[in-house]
C-alpha positions as CSV (number, residue, x, y, z in Angstrom):
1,X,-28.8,44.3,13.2
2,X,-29.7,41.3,10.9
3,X,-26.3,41.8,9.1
4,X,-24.1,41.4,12.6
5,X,-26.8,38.3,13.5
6,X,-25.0,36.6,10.6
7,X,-21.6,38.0,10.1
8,X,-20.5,37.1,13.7
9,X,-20.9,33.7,13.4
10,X,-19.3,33.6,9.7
11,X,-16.7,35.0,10.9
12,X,-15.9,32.9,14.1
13,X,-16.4,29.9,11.9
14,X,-13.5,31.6,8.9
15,X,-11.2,31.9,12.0
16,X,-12.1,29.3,14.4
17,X,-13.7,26.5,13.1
18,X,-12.6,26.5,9.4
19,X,-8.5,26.3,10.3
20,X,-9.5,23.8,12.3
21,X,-11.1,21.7,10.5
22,X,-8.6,21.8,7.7
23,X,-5.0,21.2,10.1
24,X,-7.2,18.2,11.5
25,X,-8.2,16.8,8.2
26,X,-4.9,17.6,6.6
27,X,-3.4,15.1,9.2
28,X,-5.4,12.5,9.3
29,X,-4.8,12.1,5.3
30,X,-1.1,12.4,6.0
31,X,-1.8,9.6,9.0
32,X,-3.8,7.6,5.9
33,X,-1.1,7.7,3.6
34,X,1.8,6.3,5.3
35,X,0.7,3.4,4.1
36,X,0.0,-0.1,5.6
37,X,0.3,-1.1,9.3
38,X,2.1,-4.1,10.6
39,X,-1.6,-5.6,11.4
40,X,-2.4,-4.9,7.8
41,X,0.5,-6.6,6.4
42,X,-0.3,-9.7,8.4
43,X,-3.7,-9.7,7.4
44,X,-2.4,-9.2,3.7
45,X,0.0,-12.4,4.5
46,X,-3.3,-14.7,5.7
47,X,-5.8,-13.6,3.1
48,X,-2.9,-14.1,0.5
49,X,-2.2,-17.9,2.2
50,X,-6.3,-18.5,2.1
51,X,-6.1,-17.8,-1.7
52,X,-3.3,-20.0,-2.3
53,X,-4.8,-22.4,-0.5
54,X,-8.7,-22.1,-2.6
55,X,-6.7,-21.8,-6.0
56,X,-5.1,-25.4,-4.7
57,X,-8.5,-26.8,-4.1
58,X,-10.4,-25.8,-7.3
59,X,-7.4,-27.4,-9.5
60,X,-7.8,-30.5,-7.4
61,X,-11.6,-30.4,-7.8
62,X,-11.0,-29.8,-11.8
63,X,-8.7,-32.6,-12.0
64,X,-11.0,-35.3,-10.3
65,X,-13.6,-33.9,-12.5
66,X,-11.4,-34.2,-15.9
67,X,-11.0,-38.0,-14.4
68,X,-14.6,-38.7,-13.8
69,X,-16.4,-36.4,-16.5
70,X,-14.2,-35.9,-19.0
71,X,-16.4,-33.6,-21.1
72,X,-17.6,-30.7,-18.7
73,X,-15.3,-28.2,-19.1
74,X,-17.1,-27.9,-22.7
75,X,-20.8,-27.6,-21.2
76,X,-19.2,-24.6,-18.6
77,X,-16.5,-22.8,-20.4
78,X,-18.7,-21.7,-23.4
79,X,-21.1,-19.9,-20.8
């Protein structure tokens, strides 16, 4: 009686559950891996334009510090 208590179950989950489970997360890796969405691409584009824009802000910053301090890049780029 104990045996069938637990072998009914094991085997509803081998052929219900466990197919299952395995077409759904099969697809949703295929879904994954097509690779990025329009919306992603887009956000790509701004965070890409934001960087640009930082990288054009800390060479502006280093210049008008080169003009005014001439000597700090030696007390930060040995650190």
């Amino acid at each position: 009686m104990l045996v069938m208590l637990v072998s009914v179950p094991l085997i509803v989950f081998m052929v219900v559950v466990a197919p299952l489970w395995l077409i759904l997360h099969y697809r949703s890796k295929k879904r994954s891996d097509g690779g990025l969405s329009q919306e992603d691409y887009e956000q790509l584009a701004t965070l890409s334009e934001k960087a640009e824009s930082l990288q054009q802000r800390v060479h502006t910053l280093e210049k008008i510090l080169d003009d005014e301090t001439p000597n700090w890049r030696s007390n930060y780029e040995g650190k």
